[in-house]
DSSP file (Angstrom, degrees, kcal/mol; ACC not computed):
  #  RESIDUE AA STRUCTURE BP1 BP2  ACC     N-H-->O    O-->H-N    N-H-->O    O-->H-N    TCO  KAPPA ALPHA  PHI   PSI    X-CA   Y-CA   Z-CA
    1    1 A X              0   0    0      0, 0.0     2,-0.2     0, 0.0     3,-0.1   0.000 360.0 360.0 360.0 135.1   99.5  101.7  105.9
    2    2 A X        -     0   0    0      1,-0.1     2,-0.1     0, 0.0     0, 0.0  -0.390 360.0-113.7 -93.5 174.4   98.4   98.7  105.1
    3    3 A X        -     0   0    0     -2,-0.2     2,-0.6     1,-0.1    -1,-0.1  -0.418  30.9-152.3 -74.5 148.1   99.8   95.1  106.4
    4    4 A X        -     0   0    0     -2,-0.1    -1,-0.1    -3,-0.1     2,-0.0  -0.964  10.9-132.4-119.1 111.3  101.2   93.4  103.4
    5    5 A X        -     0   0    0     -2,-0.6     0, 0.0     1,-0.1     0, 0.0  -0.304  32.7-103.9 -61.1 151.1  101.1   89.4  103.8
    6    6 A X        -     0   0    0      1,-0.1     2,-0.4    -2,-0.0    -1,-0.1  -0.193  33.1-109.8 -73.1-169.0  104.4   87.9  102.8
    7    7 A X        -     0   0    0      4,-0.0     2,-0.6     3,-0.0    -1,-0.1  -0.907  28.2-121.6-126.3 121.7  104.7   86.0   99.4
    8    8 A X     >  -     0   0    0     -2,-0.4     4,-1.6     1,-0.1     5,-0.2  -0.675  22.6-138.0 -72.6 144.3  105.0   82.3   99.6
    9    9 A X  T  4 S+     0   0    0     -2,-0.6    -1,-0.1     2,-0.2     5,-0.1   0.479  99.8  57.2 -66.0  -3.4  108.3   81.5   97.9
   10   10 A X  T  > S+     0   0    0      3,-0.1     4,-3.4     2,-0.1    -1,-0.2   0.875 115.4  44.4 -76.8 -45.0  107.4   78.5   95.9
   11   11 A X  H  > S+     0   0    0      2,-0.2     4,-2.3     1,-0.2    -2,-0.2   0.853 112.1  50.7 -71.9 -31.1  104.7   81.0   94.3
   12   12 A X  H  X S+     0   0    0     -4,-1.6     4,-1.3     2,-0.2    -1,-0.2   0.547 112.5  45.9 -34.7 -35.2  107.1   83.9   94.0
   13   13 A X  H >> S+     0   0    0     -5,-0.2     4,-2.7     2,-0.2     3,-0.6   0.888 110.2  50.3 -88.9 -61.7  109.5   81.7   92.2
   14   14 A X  H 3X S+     0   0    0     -4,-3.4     4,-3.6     1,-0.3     5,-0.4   0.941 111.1  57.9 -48.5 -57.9  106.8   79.8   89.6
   15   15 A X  H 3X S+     0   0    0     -4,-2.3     4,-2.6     2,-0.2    -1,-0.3   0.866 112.5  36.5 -49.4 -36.8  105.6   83.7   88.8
   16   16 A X  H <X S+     0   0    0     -4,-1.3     4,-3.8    -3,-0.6    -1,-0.2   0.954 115.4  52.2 -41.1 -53.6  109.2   84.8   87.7
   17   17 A X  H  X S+     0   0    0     -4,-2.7     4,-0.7     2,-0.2    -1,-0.2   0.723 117.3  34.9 -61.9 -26.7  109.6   82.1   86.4
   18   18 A X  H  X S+     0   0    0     -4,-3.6     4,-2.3    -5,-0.4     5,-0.2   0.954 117.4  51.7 -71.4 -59.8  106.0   82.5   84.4
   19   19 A X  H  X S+     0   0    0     -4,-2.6     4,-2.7    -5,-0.4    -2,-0.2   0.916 117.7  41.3 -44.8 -67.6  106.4   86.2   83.9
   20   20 A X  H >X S+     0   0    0     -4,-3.8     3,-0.6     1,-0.2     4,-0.6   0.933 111.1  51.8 -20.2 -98.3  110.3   85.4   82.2
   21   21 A X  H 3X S+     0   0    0     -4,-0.7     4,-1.4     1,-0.3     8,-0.5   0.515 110.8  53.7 -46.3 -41.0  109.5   82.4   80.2
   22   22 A X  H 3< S+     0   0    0     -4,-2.3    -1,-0.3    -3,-0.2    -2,-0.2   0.955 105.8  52.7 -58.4 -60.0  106.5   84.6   78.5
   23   23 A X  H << S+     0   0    0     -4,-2.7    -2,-0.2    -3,-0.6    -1,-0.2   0.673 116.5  33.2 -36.3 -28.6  108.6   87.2   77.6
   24   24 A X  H  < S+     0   0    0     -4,-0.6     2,-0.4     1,-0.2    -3,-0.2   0.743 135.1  10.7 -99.3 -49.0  111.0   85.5   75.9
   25   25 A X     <  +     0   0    0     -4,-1.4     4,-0.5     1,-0.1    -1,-0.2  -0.781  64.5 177.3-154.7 123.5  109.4   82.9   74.4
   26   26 A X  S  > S+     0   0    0     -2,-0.4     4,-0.6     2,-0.2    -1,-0.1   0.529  75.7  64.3 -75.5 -25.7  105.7   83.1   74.6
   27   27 A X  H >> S+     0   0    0      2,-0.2     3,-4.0     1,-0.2     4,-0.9   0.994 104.9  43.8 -91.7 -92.0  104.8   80.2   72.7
   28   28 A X  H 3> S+     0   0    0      1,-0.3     4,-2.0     2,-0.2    -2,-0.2   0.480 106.4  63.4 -32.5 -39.4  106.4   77.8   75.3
   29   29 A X  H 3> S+     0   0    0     -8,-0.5     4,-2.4    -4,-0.5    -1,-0.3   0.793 102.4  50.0 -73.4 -22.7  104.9   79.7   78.1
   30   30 A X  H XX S+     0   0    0     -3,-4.0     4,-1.5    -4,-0.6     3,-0.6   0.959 108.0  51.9 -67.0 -54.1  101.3   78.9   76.9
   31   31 A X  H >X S+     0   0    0     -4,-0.9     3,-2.1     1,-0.3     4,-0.9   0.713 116.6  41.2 -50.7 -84.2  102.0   75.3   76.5
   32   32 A X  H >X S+     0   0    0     -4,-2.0     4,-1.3     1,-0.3     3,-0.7   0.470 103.6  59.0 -29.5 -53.4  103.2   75.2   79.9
   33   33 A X  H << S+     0   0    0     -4,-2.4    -1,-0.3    -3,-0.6    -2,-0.2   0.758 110.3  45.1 -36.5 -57.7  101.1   77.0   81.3
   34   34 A X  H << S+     0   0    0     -3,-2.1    -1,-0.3    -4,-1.5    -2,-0.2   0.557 112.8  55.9 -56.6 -28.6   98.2   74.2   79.9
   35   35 A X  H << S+     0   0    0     -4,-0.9     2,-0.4    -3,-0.7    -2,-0.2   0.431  90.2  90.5-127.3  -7.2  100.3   71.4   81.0
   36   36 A X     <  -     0   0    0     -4,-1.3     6,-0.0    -5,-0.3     0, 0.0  -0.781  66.3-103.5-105.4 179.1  100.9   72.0   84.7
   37   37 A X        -     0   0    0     -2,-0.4    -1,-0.1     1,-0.0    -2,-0.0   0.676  35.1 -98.7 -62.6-172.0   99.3   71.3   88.1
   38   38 A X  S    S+     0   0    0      5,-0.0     5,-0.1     3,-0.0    -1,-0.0   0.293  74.3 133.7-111.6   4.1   97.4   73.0   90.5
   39   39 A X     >  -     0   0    0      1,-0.1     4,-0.5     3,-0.1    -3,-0.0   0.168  66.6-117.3 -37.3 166.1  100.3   73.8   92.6
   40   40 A X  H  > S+     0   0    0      2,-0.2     4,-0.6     1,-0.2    -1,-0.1   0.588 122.4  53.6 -92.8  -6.9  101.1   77.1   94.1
   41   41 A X  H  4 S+     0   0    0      1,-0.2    -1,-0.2     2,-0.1    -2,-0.0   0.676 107.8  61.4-106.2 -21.2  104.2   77.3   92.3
   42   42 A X  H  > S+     0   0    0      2,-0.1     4,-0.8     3,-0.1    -2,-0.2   0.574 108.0  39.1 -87.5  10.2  101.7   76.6   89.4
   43   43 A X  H  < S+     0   0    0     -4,-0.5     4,-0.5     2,-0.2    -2,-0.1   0.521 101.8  62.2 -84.2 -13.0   99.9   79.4   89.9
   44   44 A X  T  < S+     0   0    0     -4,-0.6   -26,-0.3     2,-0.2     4,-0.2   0.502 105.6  58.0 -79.1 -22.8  102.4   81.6   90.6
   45   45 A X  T >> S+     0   0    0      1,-0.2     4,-3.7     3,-0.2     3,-1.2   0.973 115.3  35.3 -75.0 -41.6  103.4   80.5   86.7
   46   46 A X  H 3X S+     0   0    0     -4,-0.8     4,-4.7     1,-0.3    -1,-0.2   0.805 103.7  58.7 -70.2 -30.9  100.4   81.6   85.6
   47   47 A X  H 34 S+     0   0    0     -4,-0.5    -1,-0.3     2,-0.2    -2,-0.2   0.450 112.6  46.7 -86.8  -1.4   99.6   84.2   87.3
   48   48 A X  H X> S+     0   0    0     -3,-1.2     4,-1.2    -4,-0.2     3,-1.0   0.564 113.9  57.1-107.2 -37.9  103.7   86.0   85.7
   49   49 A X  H 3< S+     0   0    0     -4,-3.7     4,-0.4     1,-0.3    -2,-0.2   0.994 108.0  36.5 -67.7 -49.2  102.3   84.7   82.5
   50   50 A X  T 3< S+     0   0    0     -4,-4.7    -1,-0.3     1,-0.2     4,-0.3   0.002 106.1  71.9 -90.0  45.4   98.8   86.8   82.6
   51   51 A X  T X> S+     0   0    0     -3,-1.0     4,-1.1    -2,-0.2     3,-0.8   0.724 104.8  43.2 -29.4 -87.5  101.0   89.9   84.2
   52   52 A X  T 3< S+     0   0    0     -4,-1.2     4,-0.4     1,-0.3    -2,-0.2   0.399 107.9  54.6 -55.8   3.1  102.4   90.1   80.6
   53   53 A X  T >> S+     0   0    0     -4,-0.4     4,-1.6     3,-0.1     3,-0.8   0.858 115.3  43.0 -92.0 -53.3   99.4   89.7   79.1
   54   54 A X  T <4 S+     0   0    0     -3,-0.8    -2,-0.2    -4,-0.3    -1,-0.1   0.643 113.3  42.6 -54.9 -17.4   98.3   92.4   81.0
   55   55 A X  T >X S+     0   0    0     -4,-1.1     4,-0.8     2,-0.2     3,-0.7   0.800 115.4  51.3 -99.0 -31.2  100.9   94.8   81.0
   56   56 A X  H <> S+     0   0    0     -3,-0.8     4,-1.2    -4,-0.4     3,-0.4   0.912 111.9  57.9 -74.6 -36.2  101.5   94.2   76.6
   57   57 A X  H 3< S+     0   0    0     -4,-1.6    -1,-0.2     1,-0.2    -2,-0.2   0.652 103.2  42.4 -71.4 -11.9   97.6   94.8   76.9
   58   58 A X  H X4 S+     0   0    0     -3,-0.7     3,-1.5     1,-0.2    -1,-0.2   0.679 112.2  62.6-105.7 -12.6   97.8   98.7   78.7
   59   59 A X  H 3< S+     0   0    0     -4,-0.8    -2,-0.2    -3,-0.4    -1,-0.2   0.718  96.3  55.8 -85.5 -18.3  100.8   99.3   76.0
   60   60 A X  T 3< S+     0   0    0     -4,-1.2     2,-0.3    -5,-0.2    -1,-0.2   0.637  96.4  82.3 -73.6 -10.2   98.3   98.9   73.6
   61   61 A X  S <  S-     0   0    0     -3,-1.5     5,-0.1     1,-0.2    -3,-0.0  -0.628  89.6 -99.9-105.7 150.4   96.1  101.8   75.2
   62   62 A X    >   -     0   0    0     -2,-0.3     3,-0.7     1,-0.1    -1,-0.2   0.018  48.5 -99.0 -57.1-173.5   96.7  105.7   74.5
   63   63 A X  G >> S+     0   0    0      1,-0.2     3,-4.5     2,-0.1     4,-0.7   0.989 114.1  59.7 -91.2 -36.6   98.7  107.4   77.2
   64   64 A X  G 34 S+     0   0    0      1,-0.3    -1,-0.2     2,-0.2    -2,-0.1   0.538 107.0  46.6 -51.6  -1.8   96.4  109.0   79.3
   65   65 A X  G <4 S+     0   0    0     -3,-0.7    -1,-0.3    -7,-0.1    -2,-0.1   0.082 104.5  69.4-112.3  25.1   94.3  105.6   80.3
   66   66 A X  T <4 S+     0   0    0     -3,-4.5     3,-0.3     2,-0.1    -2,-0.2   0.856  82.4  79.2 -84.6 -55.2   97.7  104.0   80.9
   67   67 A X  S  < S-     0   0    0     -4,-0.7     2,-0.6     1,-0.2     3,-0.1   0.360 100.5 -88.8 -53.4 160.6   98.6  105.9   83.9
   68   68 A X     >  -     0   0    0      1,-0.2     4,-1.1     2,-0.1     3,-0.3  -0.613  40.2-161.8 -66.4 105.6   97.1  105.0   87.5
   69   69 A X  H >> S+     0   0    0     -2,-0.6     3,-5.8     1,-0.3     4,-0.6   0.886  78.8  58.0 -75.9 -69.9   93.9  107.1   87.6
   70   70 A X  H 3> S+     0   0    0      1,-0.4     4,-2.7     2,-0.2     3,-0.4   0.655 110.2  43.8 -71.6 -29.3   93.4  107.0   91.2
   71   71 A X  H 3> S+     0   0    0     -3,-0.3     4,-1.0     1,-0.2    -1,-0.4   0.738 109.1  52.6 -98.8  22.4   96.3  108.3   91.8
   72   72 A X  H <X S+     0   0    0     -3,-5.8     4,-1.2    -4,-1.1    -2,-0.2   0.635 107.8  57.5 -93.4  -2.2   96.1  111.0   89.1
   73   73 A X  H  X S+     0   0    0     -4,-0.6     4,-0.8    -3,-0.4    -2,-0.2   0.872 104.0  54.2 -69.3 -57.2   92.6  111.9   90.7
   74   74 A X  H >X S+     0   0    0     -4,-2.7     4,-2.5     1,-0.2     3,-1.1   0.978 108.2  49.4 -32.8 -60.0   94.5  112.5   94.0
   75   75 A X  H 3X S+     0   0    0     -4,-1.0     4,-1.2     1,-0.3    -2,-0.2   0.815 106.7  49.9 -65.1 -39.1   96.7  114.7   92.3
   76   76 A X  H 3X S+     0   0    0     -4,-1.2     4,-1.3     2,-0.2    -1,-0.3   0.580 111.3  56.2 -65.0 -17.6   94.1  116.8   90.7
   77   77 A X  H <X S+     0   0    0     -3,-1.1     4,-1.8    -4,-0.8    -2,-0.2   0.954 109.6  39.3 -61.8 -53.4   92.7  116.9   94.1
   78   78 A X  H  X S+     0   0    0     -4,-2.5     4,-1.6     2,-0.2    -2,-0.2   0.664 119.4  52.2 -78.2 -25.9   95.9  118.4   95.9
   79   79 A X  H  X S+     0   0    0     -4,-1.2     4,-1.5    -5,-0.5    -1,-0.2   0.874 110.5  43.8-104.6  -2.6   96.4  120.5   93.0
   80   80 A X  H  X S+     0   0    0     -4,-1.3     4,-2.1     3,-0.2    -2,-0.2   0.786 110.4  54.7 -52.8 -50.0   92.9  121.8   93.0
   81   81 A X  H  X S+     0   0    0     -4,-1.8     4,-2.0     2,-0.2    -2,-0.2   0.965 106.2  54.4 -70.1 -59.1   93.1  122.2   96.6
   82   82 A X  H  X S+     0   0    0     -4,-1.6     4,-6.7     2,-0.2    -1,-0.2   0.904 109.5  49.9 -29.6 -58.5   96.6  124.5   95.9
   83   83 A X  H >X S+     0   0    0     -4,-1.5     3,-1.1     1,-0.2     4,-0.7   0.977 108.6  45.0 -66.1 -71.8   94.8  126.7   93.7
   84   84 A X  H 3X S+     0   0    0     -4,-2.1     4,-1.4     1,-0.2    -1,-0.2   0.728 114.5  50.0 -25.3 -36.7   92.0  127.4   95.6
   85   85 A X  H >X S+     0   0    0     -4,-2.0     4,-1.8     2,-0.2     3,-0.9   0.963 112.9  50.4 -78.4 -55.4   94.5  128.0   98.7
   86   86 A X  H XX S+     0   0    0     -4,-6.7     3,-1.6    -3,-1.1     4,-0.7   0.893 107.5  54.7 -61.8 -38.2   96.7  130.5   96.0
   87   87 A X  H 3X S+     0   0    0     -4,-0.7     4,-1.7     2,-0.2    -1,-0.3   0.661 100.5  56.2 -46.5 -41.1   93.3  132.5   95.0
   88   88 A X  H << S+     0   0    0     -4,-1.4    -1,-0.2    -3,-0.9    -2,-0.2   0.592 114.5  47.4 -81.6 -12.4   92.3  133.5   99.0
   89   89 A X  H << S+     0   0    0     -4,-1.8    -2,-0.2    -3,-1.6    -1,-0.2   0.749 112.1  42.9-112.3  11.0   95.8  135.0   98.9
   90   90 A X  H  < S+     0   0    0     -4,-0.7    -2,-0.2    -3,-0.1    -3,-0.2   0.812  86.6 109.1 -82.0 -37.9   95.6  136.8   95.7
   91   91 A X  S  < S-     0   0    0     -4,-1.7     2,-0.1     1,-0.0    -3,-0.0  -0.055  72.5-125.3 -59.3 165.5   91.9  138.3   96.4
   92   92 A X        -     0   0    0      1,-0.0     2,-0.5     0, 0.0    -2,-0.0  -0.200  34.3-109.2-104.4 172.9   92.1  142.2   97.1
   93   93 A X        -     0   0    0     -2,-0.1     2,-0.5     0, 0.0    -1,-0.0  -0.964  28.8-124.9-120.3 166.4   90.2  143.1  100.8
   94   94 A X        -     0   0    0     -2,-0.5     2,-0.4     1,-0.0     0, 0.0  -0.807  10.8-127.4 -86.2 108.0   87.3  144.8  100.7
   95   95 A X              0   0    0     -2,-0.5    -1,-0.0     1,-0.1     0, 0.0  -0.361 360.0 360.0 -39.6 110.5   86.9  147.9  102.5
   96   96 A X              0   0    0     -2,-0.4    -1,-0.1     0, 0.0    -2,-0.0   0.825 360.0 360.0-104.5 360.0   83.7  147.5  104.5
């Protein structure tokens, strides 16, 4: 597994706080958005605002490209793998 850095908490708080404040009222989150700093706790806003641009953007997409493909690729892997597995115990033996 890999190591997962922690999350500074000034930037953790400005993304809620971005992420929130877009959801609810969207209009307010642009201006803000435009009108603060280069802080990490402004980048953390921005970076919860374009979450919800991203996320209203994959609801926009049919359902089969929402879903995670890599891991529906896995899964077609494992379930490829299954069948093949159930087929070597189905096959008849052969008299030789």
């Amino acid at each position: 597994m890999e190591d997962i850095e922690p999350v500074d908490p000034e930037y953790l708080k400005g993304f809620n706080e971005g992420y929130i404040i877009k959801q609810h009222m969207p209009d307010l989150a642009d201006k803000l958005a435009s009108s603060v700093g280069d802080s990490l706790r402004s980048q953390g806003f921005k970076d919860g605002r374009n979450e919800v641009l991203r996320e209203r953007e994959r609801e926009r997409y049919p359902k089969w490209l929402r879903s995670d493909r890599l891991s529906s690729l896995e899964d077609k892997e494992l379930r490829s793998k299954d069948r093949d597995k159930d087929k070597e115990d189905i096959e008849p033996e052969r008299d030789r």
